[in-house]
N, C-alpha and C positions, 0 to 999 in steps of 0.2 A: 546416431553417434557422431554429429556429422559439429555439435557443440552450439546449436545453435538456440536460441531462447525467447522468448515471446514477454515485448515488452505491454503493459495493460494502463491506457492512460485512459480513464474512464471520472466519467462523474459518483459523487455519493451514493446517489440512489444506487446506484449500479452494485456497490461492493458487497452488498447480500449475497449476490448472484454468480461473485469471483470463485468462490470454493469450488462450488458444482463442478463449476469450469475446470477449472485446475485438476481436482480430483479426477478428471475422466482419462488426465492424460500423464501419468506419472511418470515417465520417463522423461517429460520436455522441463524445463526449466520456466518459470514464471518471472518475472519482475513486475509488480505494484508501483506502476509510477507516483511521485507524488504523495504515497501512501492511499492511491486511491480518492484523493481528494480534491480532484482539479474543477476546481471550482468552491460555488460553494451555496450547492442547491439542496434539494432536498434529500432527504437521508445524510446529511453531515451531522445530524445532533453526536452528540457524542457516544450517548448508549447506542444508536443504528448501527452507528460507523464502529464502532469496539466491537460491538458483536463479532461483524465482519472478519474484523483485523484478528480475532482470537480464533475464529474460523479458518483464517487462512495460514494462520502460523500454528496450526498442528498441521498442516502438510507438507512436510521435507523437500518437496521440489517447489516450493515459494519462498522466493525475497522480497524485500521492501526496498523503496528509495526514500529517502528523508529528504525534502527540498520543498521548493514553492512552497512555505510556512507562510511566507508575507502576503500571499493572495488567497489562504483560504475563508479570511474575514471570519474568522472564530476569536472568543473573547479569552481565552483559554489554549493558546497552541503546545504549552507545556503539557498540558493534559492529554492530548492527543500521541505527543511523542512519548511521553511516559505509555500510553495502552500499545501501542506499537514497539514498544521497547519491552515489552510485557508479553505479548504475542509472539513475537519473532526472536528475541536474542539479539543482541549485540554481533553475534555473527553470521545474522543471516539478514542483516540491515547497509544498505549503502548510501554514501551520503552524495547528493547531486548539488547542481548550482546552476542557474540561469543566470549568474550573472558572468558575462566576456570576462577573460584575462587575457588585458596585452602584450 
């Protein structure tokens, strides 16, 4: 109770594997950085990575971050936010930014 939360900056392949995780621990809160797609290896296709992301957004203690779009080298990044905007809700999505404000 202490409000603290686990943030998860993982590659593609990896977000198969986030639920399980999540799942075991229902009371901690999750955050998906990047939407789970820092980078952009294997397991980014789009059906791998949807699956995932529709996986994780039926569990009430996972949110998403929206950000790092310009480095995931996909030809299609609208499509990716539309299936994460699909999975999660509009309010359980947060929007991030690597880039500095002076």
């Amino acid at each position: 109770d202490e409000g603290l939360l686990w943030e998860m900056c993982c590659e593609p392949f990896m977000a198969p594997h986030l639920a399980a995780c999540c799942a075991q621990l229902p009371e901690m809160t999750f955050v998906i950085d990047h939407l789970a797609h820092n980078g952009n290896g294997p397991g980014g296709d789009l059906a791998t990575w949807g699956a995932a992301m529709d996986a994780l957004g039926r569990l009430p203690n996972v949110v998403a971050k929206l950000g790092a779009i310009e480095q995931w080298g996909v030809a299609e990044p609208g499509a990716y936010l539309d299936r994460a905007l699909a999975a999660f809700g509009f309010s359980r999505v947060l929007y991030e930014s690597n880039w500095f404000v002076p």
